[in-house]
GUDOVO-353867 format. One line per 4 residues: their letters; for each residue x, y, z of C-alpha. Coordinates in steps of 0.02 Angstrom, whole numbers. Example, Ala and Ser with C-alpha at 12.3 -4.5 7.8 and 13.67 -1.06 7.14 Angstrom:
<nodes>
as) 615 -225 390; 684 -53 357 $
</nodes>
This chain:
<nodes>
xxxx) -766 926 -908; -673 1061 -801; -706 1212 -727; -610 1321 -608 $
xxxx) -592 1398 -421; -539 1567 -363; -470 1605 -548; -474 1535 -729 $
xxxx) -280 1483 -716; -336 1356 -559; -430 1239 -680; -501 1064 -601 $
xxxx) -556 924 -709; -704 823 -670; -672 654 -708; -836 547 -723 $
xxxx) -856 336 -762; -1049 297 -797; -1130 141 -782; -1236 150 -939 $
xxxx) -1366 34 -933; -1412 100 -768; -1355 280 -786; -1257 294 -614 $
xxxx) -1109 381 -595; -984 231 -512; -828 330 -520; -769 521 -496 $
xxxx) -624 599 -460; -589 807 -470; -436 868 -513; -266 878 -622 $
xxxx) -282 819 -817; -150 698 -790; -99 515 -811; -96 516 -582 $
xxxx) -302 568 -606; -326 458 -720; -270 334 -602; -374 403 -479 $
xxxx) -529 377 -579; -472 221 -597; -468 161 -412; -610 261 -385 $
xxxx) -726 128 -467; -795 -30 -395; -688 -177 -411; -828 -275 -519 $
xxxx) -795 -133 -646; -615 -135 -652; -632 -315 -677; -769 -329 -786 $
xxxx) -826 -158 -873; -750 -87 -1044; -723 115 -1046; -759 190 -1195 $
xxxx) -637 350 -1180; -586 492 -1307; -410 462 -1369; -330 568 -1190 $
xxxx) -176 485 -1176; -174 480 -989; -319 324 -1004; -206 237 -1108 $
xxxx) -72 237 -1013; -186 186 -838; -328 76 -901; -281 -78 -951 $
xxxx) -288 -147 -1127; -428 -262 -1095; -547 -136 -1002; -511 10 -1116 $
xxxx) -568 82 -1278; -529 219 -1356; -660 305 -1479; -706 469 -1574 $
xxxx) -850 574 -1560; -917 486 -1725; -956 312 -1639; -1092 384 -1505 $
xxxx) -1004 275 -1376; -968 450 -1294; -1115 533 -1292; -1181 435 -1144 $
xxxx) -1056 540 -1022; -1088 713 -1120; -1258 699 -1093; -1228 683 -911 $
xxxx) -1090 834 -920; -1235 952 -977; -1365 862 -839; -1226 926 -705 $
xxxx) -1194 1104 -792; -1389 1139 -738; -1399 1106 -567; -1219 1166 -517 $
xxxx) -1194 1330 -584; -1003 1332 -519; -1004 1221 -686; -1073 1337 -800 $
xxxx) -924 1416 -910; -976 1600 -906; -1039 1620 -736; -1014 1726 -584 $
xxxx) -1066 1570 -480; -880 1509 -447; -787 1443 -299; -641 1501 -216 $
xxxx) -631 1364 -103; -574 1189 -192; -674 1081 -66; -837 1177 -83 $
xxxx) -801 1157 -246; -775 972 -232; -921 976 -90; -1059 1056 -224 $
xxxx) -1005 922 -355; -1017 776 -238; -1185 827 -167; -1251 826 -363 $
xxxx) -1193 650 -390; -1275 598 -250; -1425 666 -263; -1421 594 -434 $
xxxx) -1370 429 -407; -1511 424 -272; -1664 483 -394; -1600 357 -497 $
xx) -1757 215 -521; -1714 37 -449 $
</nodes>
């Protein structure tokens, strides 16, 4: 998911890892739609799921080139494997109308921007039941 501060050419990408039997966000990272973000996601998670997990990605070839081979799938739109992560895309459009593609609600600060977004995930990881 992106979205953009102080003008549509400043785009930042929201990179999210979800835990899906528990529906927690465990890794995040905002910024650049590259193969170095995608390697910030990565070290963003927990080392249990960089050791453990699978990611079931879209066929980006920055995860390909990060994730390693063993911990990383990549699937289409067809499996449902993905649909997990776009549900929570649209839960985080609600809340955080910087989000919202057509909106006047923007920021023109990058760590607002970053600030809003991390408050969300917290707040949602917290409401989560135990």
């Amino acid at each position: 998911m992106w979205s953009f501060v102080n003008h549509k050419g400043n785009k930042q990408w929201i990179w999210l890892a979800l835990d899906v039997k528990i529906r927690e966000i465990v890794g995040v990272y905002i910024g650049a739609r590259d193969e170095a973000a995608a390697r910030q996601l990565w070290e963003s998670l927990p080392p249990v799921y960089r050791q453990c997990a699978v990611a079931y990605t879209d066929f980006w070839g920055a995860y390909e080139a990060v994730l390693p081979s063993k911990r990383h799938q990549g699937v289409g739109k067809d499996t449902g494997l993905t649909s997990y992560i776009e549900t929570f895309n649209n839960t985080l459009r609600q809340p955080v109308s910087r989000l919202v593609p057509k909106t006047l609600s923007f920021s023109k600060c990058l760590q607002n921007h970053i600030g809003g977004i991390w408050y969300f995930i917290h707040h949602y990881n917290a409401s989560l039941p135990l």
